[in-house]
N, C-alpha and C positions, 0 to 999 in steps of 0.2 A: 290657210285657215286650219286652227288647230280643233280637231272633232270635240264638241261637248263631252262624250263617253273617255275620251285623254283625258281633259281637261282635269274632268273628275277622279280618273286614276294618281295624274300628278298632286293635284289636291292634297293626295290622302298620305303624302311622304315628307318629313320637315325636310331632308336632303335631298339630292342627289349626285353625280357627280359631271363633273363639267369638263371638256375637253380644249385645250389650246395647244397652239405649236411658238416657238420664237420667232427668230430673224433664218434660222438656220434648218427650220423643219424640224426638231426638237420637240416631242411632244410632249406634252402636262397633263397629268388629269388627278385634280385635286375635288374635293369634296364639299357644297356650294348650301347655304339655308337655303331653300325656295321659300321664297314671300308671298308667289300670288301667278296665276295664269290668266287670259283673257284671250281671246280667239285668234291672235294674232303674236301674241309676246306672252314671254316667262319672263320673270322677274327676281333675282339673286341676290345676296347677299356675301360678301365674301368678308371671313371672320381669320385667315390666315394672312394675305394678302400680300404672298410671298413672289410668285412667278404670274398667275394668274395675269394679275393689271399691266404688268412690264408685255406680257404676251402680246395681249390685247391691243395695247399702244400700235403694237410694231404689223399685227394681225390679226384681225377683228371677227375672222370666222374661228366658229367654235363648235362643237360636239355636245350636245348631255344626253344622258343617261338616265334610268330610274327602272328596276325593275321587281317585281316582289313573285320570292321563287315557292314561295307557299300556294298561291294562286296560278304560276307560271304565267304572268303578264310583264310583258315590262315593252318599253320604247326609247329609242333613240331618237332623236330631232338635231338638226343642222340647222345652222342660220347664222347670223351676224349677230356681233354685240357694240352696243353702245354703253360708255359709261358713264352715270350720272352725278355726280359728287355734290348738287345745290336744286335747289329748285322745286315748285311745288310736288311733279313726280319722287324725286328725290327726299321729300318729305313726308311723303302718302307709305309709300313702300315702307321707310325704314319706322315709322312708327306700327304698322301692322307687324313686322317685323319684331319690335318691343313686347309686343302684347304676344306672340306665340311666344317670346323666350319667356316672359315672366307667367304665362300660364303653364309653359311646360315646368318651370323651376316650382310652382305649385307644385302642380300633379308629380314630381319627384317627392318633395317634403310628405306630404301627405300620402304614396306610396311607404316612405322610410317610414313614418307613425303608425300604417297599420300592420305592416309585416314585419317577421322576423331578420330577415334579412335587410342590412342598408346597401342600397345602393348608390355607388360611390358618384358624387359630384360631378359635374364636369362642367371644367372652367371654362371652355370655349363660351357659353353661353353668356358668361357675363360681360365678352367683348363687342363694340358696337361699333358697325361698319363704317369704315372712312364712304365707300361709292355706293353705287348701285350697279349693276351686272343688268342689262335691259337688251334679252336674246330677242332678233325677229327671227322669227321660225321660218325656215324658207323650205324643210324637208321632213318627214315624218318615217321611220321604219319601225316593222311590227319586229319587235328581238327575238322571239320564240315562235314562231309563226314556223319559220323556217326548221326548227327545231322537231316541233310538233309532225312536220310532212316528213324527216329523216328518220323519227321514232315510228309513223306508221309504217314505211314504206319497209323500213326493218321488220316491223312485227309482220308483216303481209309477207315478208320472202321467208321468215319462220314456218306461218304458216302454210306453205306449198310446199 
């Protein structure tokens, strides 16, 4: 089960990054839209769809990622992916999916109009996913957790 207080962390990132291996342990870790969490599964979009899906085929557990170093939060989660290419889920996602890209492609235009500066396009956006990426979460790690108890434990042998 994935805690309400993740849930709402992942929530608040359109990306993050997602980890696979091949046939040969070979690892991948390409950078994935997040669509949508619910207590059990994440749900992805894959907009390059280069190594990723061939991974998958072959080896269905995966790794992702998300972390935001301003707040120092971030988490890791383990689990399996299934992929959806049809189907009412496979329609639900990728239309929620539509609507972040074209609000965000708003809220760029409309950044470029009122400030000085443009900022520059990006084309990824306008590509629309063959699958759907449907992680079950089977493992959860705090990323900075461990960080936090290495920075006190340091400041504590400073101070003595």
């Amino acid at each position: 089960m994935i805690p309400i207080e993740i849930r709402k962390f992942i929530k608040g990132f359109p990306y993050g990054f997602l980890g696979t291996c091949d046939r040969d342990g070979k690892s991948n870790i390409s950078i994935k839209g997040i669509i949508s969490v619910d207590s059990r599964k994440i749900y992805f979009c894959d907009l390059f769809q280069a190594k990723t899906s061939k991974n998958l085929q072959l080896n269905p557990k995966l790794s992702f990622f998300v972390i935001d170093w301003n707040s120092f939060v971030g988490y890791q989660l383990k689990g399996v992916a299934t992929m959806e290419r049809e189907g009412e889920v496979f329609k639900k996602h990728i239309d929620i999916w539509e609507k972040k890209r074209n609000d965000f492609i708003i809220s760029r235009m409309l950044e470029n109009l009122k400030g000085d500066k443009i900022t520059r396009r990006h084309d990824l956006y306008l590509l629309k996913p063959e699958y759907l990426i449907v992680m079950d979460v089977e493992e959860i790690y705090d990323l900075v957790e461990p960080i936090k108890v290495l920075v006190k434990t340091h400041l504590d042998k400073m101070k003595s």
